[in-house]
N, C-alpha and C positions, 0 to 999 in steps of 0.2 A: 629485631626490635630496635631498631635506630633512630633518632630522635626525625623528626618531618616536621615541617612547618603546622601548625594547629588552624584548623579549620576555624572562619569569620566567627561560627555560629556551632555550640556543640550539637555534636552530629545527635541525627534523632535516637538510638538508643539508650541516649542518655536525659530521655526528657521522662520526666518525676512527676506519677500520678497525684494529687489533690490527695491528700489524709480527709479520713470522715468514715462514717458508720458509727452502729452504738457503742460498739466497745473501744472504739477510739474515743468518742465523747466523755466516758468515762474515766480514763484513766489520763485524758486531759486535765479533767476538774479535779484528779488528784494530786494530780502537781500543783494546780495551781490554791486549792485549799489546805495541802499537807505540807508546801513550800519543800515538795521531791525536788529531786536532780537526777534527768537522766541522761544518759550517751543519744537515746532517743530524739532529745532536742538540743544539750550543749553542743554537739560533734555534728547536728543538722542533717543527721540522718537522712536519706532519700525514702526509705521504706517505711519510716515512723508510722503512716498508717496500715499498710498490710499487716507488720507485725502486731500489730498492737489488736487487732480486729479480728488475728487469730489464738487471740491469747496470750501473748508473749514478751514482756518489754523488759530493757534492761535501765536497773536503777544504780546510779553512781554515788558511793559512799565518800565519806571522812572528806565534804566541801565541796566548793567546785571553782578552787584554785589549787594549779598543779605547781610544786615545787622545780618542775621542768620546764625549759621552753623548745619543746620540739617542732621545726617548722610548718610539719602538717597541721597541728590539730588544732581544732576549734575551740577547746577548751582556753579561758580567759585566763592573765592572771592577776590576784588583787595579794595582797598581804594573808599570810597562812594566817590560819585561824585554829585555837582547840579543837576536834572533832567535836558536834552536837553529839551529846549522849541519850538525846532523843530519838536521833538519825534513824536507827536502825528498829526502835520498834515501829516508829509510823510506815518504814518499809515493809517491816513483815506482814502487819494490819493489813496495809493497800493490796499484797496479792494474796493475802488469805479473803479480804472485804472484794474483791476482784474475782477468784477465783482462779487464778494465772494457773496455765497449765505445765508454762516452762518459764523461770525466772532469770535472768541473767543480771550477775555483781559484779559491778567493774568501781573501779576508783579511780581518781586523780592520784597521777605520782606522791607521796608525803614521804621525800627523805628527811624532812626531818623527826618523823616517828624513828624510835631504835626498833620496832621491827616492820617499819614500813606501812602500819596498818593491821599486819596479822591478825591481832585480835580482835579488831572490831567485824573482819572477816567471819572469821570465827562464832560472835556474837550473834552474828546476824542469821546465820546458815541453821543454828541452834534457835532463834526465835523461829523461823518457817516452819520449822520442821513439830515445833513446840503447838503451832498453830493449825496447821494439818498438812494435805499431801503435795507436793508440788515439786516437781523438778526443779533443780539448783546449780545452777552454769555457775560458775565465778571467774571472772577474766582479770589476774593479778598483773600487776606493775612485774618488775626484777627484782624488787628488793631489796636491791643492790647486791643481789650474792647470797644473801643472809638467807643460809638454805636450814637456820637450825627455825627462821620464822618460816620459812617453805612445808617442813614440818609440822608444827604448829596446824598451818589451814590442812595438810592434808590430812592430817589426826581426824578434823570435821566431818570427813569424808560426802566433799559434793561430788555429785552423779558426772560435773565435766570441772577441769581445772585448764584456762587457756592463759596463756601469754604469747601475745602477739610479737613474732620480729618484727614484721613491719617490712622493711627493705633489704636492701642485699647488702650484705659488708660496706663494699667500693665508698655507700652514699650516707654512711652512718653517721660520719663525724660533718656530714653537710645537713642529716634532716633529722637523726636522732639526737640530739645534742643531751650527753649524760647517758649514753646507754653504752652499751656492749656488747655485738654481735656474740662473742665466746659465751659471754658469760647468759646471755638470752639462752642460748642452745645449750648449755646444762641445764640452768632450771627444767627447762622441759623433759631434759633427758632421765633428770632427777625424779620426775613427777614417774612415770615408768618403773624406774628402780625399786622407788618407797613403795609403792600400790600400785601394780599392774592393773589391778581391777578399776581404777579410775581412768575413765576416758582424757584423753590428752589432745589438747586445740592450739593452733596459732594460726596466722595470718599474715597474710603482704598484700599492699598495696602497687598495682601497677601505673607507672604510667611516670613517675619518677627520673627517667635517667635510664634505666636498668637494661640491659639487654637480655635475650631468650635464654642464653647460656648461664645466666650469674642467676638468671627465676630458676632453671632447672640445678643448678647447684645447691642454692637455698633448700628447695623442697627436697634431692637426698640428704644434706644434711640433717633437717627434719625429720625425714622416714630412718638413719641411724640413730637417732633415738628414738626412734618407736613413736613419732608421733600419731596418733589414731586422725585427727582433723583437720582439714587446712580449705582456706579460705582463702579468694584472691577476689579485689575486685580493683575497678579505677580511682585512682587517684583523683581527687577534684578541689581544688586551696579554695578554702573558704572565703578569701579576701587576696587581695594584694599584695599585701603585707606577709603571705605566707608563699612558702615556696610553690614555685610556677611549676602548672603542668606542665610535662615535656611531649607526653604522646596520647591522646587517644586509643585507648587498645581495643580491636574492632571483636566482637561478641565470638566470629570462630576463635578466635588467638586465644582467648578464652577456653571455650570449648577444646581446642588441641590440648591445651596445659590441665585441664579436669579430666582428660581422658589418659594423658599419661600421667597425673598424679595417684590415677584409680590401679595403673601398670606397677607402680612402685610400691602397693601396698595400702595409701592411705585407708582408711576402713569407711572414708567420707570425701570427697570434696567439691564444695562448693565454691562454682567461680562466675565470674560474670560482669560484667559494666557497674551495674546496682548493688553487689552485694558487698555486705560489711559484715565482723565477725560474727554479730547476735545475726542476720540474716536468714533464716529458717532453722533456727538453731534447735527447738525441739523436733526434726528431722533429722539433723544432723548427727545427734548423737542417739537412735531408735534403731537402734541392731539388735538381734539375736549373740549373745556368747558363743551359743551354744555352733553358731558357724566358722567363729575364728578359727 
């Protein structure tokens, strides 16, 4: 996987169908009369309509200015703000009022919360549930470490708990700026130790920099802790302003890397040009126990 000159025009696997259908219309006009926030539209999702059409979107908690500036992502940033103490019940309403079959909670980084957010986590996983039946992803920042607020959400107990690496070591301190490869791979590894029974997700994005060899490193390191999910898909900089693609990664290269991620154990993975963590994500964690 060595870096090549990028083609004039991105190649056609990467061209993004038109969002539409009813239940996209829906949960459009939720955003836009409940003033949500979701990864769905700050991060400009390519799948924003598939998923959303089959039930499934992810809402972004506690603002949508991150305390980080990591070169990928699309998320803006403006001056932090108190968390709305509103936030989380108009979230819970919209997929009880929706009827969402799999929900996924992600946030903006907030180091300056002392546990990151935890609780509002927390808060929220308790209104759905208060409300009626729905699958509960939640996709946690690091925390900075702070594995006694790690605790905390897994107390909750939602059905999946992910945090994304993202990239491989080598490119951390060029596109994760405030994270930490070690300490990403405890938490996760932690999420395992505390509650086996919670399904366990992360993620990388390709196309970065990274060669074949540092992707398969990443994902054993992953699979020593026991991770159950793993998600790859391309890399794509939202702007100029963010870090440049380096590669095009062509759909088999893909398919190689999901077929040996399935070799290593994972219990799930999902890989592909389009795909991003929430990406068919009530599939993704729709296993039997009783096979492990």
């Amino acid at each position: 996987m060595s870096d090549t000159p990028l083609p004039a025009r991105k190649p056609d696997w990467l061209k993004i169908r038109i969002p539409g259908g009813t239940n996209h219309a829906r949960i459009n006009r939720y955003h836009h009369l409940q003033g949500l926030h979701s990864v769905c539209r700050s991060a400009a999702c390519p799948n924003q309509g598939e998923c959303w059409n089959n039930g499934t979107a992810t809402f972004m908690i506690l603002g949508d200015s991150c305390s980080r500036g990591c070169r990928f992502c699309n998320i803006e940033q403006h001056p932090l703000l108190p968390p709305d103490p509103t936030e989380n019940e108009k979230i819970a309403t919209a997929i009880d009022e929706l009827e969402l079959r799999h929900a996924v909670i992600t946030s903006v980084t907030r180091d300056d919360l002392p546990d990151g957010g935890a609780e509002f986590f927390v808060d929220l996983v308790q209104r759905i549930r208060q409300k009626g039946h729905c699958r509960i992803e939640l996709l946690i920042p690091d925390l900075q470490g702070n594995f006694r607020a790690l605790k905390i959400i897994l107390a909750a107990r939602p059905d999946v708990l992910g945090h994304n690496i993202e990239t491989v070591p080598r490119l951390y301190s060029e596109v994760r700026l405030g994270a930490d490869y070690r300490r990403s791979l405890e938490l996760l590894a932690r999420i395992k130790i505390t509650t086996p029974e919670i399904r366990s997700k992360s993620g990388l994005m390709l196309g970065l920099g990274e060669t074949k060899e540092e992707i398969i490193e990443v994902m054993e390191d992953l699979r020593a802790g026991r991770c159950d999910i793993l998600t790859l898909g391309q890399y794509l900089a939202p702007s100029r302003k963010h870090q440049p693609v380096k590669r095009y990664v062509h759909p088999d290269e893909f398919e190689e890397l999901a077929v040996l991620g399935r070799k290593m154990g994972f219990r799930h993975v999902e890989a592909g040009p389009l795909v991003r963590s929430s990406y068919h994500a009530a599939e993704q964690s729709d296993w039997d126990e009783s096979t492990k």
